[in-house]
C-alpha positions as CSV (number, residue, x, y, z in Angstrom):
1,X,0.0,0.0,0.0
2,X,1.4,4.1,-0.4
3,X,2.3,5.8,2.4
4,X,-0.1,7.3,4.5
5,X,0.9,10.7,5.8
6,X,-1.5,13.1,8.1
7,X,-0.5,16.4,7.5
8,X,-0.5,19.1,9.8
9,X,0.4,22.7,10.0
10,X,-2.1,24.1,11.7
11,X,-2.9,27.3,9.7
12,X,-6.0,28.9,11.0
13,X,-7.6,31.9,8.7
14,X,-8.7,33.8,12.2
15,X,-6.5,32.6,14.6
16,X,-7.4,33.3,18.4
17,X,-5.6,31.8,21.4
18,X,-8.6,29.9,22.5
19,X,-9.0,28.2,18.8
20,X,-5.7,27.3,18.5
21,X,-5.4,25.6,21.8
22,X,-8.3,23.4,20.2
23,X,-6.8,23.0,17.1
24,X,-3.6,21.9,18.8
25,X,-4.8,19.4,20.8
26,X,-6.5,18.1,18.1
27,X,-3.8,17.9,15.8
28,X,-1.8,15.3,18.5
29,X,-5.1,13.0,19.5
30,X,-5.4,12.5,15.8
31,X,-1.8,11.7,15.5
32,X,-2.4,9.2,18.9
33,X,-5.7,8.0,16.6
34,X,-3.6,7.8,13.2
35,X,-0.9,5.4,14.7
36,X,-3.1,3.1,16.7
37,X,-4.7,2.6,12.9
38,X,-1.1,2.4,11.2
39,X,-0.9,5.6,9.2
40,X,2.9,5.6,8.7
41,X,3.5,9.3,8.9
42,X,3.1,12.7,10.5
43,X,4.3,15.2,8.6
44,X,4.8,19.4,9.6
45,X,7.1,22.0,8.6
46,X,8.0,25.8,9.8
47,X,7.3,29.2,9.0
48,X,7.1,32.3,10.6
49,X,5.3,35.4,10.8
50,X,2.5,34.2,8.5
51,X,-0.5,35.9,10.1
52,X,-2.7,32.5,10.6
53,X,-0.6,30.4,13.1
54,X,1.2,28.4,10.1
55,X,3.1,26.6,12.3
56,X,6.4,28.0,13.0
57,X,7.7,25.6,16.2
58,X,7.5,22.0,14.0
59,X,10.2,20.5,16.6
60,X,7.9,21.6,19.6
61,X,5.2,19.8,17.8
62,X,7.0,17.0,16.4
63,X,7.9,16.4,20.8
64,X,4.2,15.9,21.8
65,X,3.5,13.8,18.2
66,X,6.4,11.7,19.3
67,X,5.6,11.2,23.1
68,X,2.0,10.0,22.5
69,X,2.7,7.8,19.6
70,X,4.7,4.3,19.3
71,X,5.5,3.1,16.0
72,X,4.6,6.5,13.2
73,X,7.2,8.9,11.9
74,X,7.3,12.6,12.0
75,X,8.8,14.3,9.2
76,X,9.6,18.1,9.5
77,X,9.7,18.7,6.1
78,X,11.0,21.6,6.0
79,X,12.9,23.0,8.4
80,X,14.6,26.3,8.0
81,X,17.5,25.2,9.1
82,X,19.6,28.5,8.6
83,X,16.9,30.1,10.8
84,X,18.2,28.0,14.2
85,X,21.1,28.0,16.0
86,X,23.3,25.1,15.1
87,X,24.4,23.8,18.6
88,X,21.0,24.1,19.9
89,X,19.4,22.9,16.9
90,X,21.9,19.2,17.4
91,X,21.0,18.9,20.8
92,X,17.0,19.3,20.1
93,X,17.2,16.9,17.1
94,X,19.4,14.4,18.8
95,X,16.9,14.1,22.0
96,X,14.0,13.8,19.9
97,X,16.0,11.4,17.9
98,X,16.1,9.5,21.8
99,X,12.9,9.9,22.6
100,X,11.4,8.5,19.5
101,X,13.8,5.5,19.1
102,X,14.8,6.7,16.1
103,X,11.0,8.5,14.8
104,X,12.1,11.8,13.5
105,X,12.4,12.5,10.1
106,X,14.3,16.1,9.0
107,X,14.7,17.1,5.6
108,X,16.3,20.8,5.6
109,X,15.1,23.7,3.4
110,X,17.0,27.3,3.2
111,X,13.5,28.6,2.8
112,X,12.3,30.7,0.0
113,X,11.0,34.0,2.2
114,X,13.3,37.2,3.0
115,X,10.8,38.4,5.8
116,X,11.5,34.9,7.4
117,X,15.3,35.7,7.7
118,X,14.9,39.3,8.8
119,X,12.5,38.5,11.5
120,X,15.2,36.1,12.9
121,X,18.2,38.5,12.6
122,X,19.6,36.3,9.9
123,X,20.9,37.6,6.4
124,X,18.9,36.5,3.4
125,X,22.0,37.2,1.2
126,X,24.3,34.8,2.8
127,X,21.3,31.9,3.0
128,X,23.8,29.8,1.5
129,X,26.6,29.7,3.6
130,X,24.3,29.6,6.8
131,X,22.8,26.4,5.4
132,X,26.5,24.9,5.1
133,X,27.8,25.6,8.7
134,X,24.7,24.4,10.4
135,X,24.5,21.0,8.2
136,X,28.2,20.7,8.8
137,X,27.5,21.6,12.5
138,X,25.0,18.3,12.9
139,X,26.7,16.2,11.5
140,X,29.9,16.9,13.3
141,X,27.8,17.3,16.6
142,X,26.0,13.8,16.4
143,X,29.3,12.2,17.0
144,X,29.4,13.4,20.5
145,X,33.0,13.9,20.0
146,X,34.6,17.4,20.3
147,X,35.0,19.4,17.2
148,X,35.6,23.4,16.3
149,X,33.1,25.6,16.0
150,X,33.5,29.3,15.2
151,X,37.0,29.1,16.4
152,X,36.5,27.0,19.9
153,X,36.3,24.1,20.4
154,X,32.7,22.5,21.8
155,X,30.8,18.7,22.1
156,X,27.3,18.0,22.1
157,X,25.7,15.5,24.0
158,X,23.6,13.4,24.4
159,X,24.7,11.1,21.5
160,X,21.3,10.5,19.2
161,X,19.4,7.1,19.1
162,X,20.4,6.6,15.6
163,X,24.0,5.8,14.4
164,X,25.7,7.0,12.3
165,X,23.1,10.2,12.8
166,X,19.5,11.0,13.0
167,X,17.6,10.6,9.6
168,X,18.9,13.9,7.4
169,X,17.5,14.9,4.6
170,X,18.6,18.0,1.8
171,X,15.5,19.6,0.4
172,X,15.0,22.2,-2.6
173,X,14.5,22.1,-5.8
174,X,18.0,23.7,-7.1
175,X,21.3,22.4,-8.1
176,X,22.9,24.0,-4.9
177,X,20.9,22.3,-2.9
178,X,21.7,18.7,-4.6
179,X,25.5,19.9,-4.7
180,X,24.9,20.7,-0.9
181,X,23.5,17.3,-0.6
182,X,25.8,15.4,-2.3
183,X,29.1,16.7,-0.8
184,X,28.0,15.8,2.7
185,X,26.5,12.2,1.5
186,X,23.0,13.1,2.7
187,X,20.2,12.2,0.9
188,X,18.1,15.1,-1.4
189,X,14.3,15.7,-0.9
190,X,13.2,17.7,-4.1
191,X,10.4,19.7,-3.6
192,X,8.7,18.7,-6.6
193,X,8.9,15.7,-8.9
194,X,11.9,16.4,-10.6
195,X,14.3,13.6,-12.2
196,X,16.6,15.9,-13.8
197,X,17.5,17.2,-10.2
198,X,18.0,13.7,-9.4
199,X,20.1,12.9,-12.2
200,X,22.3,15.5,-10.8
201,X,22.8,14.7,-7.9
202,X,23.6,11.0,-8.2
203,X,26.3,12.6,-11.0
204,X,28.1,15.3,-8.2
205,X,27.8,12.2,-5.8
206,X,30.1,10.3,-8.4
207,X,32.7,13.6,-8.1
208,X,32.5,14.0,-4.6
209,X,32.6,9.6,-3.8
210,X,29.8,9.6,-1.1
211,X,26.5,7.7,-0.6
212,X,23.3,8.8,-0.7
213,X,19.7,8.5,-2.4
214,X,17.0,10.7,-3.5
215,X,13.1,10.7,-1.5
216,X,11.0,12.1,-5.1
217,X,7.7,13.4,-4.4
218,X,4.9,11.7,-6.4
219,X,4.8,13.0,-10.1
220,X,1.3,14.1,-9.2
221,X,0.8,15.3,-5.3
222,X,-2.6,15.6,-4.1
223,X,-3.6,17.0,-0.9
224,X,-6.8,15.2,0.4
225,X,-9.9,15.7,3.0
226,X,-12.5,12.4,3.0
227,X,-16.0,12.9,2.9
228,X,-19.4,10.8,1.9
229,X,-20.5,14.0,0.2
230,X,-17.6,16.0,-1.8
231,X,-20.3,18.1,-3.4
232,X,-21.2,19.5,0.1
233,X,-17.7,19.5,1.4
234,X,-16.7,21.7,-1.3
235,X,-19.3,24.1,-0.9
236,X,-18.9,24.2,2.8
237,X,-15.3,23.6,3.4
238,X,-13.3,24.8,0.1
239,X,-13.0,28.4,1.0
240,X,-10.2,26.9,4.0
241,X,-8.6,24.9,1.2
242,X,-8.6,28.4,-1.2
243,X,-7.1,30.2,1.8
244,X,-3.7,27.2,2.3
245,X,-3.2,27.1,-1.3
246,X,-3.5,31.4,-2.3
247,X,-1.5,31.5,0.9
248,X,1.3,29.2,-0.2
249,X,1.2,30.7,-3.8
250,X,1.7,34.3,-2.4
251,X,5.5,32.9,-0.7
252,X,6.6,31.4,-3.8
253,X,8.8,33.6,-6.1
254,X,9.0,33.8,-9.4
255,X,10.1,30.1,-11.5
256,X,9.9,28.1,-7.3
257,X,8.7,24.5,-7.7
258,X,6.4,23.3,-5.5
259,X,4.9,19.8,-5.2
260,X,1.7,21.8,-3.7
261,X,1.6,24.6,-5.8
262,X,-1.3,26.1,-7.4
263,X,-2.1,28.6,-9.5
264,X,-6.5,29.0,-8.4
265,X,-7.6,32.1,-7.3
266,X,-11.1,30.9,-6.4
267,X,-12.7,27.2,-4.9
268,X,-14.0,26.2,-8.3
269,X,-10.7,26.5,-10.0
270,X,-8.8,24.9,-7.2
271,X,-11.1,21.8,-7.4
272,X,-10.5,21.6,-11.0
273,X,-6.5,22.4,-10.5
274,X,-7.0,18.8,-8.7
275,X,-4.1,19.5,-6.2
276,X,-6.6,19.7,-3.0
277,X,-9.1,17.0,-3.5
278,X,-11.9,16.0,-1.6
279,X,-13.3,12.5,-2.6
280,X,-14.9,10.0,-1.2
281,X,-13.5,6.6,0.3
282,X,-14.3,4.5,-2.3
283,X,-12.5,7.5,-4.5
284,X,-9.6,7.7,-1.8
285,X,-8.9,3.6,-2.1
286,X,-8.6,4.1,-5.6
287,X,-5.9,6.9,-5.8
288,X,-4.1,4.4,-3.2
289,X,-4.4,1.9,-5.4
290,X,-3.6,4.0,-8.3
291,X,-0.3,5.2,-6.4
292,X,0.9,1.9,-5.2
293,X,3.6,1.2,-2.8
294,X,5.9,3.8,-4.1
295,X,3.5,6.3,-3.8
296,X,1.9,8.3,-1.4
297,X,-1.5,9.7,0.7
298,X,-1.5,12.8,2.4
299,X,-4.5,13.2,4.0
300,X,-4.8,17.3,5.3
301,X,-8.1,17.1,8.2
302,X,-7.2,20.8,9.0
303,X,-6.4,22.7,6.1
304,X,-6.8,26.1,6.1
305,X,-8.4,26.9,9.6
306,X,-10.7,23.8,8.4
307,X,-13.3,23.0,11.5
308,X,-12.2,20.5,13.8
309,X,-15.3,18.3,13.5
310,X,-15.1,17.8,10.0
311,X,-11.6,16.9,10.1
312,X,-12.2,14.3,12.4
313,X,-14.6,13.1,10.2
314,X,-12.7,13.1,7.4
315,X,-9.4,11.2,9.5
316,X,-12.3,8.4,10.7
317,X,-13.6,7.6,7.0
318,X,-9.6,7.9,6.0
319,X,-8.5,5.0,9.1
320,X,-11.5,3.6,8.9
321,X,-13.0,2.7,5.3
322,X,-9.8,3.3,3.4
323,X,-6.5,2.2,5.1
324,X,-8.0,-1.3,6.0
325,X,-9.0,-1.8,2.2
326,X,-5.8,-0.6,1.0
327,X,-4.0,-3.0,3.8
328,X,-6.1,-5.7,2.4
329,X,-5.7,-5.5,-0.8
């Protein structure tokens, strides 16, 4: 069977304190509920000053994912890695790493927004060499051997769970980032379907003699919410789907690729884009089916400041009357 990923990010079109609290606590109990039905993965990411609640703390949230659950996988995906400091940032990741057994997932993005960087006293301009001292900072961190670091010399402990280091990933979608990738022998998350990419980076792997592998995104991503009525959904619900996706479109610069990105400006567009879907379970078995074990399905229950009850619904008829079909084959 695909994947089965439950995404959260918590974005909430008129955030108050008192909704996100709900919202919050939400997002873990359906975690707890996704991983006692074997969904495979919980999946967040970061950004910051956004306005709706876009959630900007993804290692605070990966924590309580990861202390109420057993046997799922969070994947931060992305990180802004520049953003955080890089001592700080090893020890977080490595006792995660511990308390997970081994759970977390990281792939680590340079991001693609200036006012991110500014808002964090970081230079946008020099993006590139931030990303390369706190990926080189990890992985000489996680050895829990002493090692220099701005001109002194420190050591980071605890040790992480895994060996040789917690699960690393490079994300982005240019050839710098595969470069970056390849050169320290971590593995490249593209952020779209693209081979070429790739193709490139298994080539400056060759150059620089490391290992490493590539986790593509589906040539076709779809972002879905479950229900017995799409029709109704769509009429009651698209207008928090219209808000992620014209949200997300308004970061992206000018040539970005994005797995997720669309181009709609209103609901009636976006359904026919076909990147957020709403479909039945009978409709959701057969994009499983369709997408096989290489493949992939993201189920999004809270998209867009979506209400809680409906995404509960919509993770019940997804644990309920798909995964066991798809399980079964």
């Amino acid at each position: 069977m695909p994947v089965t990923v439950l995404r959260l990010n918590l974005a909430d079109p008129c955030p108050t304190p008192a909704s996100l609290t709900a919202r919050y606590r939400a997002a873990v109990e359906m975690a707890v509920f996704a991983d006692d039905r074997g969904l495979a993965t919980v999946q967040t990411e970061e950004h910051h000053a956004t306005g709706n609640g876009w959630m900007p703390a993804p290692l605070v949230l990966a924590g309580a994912v990861l202390g109420a659950t057993r046997r799922l996988t969070v994947t931060v995906s992305a990180l802004v890695t520049p953003l955080h400091d890089p001592l700080r940032l090893a020890e977080e990741i490595a006792v995660l790493d511990l308390l997970s057994g081994g759970r977390l997932v990281t792939v680590a993005g340079i991001g693609y927004r200036p006012e991110e960087y500014a808002a964090h006293g970081r230079d946008w301009h020099w993006r590139g060499k931030l990303q390369d001292e706190v990926l080189e900072t990890l992985l000489s961190a996680w050895t829990g051997e002493p090692f220099r670091y701005r001109g002194r010399t420190v050591r980071v402990t605890p040790r992480p769970y895994t060996q040789p280091h917690p699960l690393l990933l490079v994300g982005g979608s240019s050839k710098a980032a595969a470069r970056r990738a390849a050169r320290l022998g971590l593995p490249l998350f593209p952020s779209a379907h693209l081979p070429e990419l790739e193709a490139y980076y298994h080539a400056r792997r060759a150059d620089y003699g490391t290992e490493g592998w590539v986790l593509q995104p589906d040539a076709r991503t779809r972002l879905l919410h479950v229900s017995e009525d799409p029709d109704r959904a769509w009429a009651e619900y698209g207008g928090h789907l219209l808000h992620e996706a014209r949200t997300y479109a308004s970061w992206q610069s000018a040539g970005a690729r994005s797995a997720v990105g669309s181009a709609a400006e209103d609901v009636q567009a976006l359904r026919r884009e076909g990147i957020y879907r709403i479909v039945t379970p009978e409709e959701c078995v057969r994009l499983g089916e369709e997408a096989g074990p290489s493949g992939s399905l993201i189920l999004h229950p809270l998209c867009g400041g979506m209400p809680v009850d409906e995404g509960w619904r919509s993770v019940h008829l997804f644990a309920e009357r798909v995964v066991p079909r798809l399980k079964n084959g």
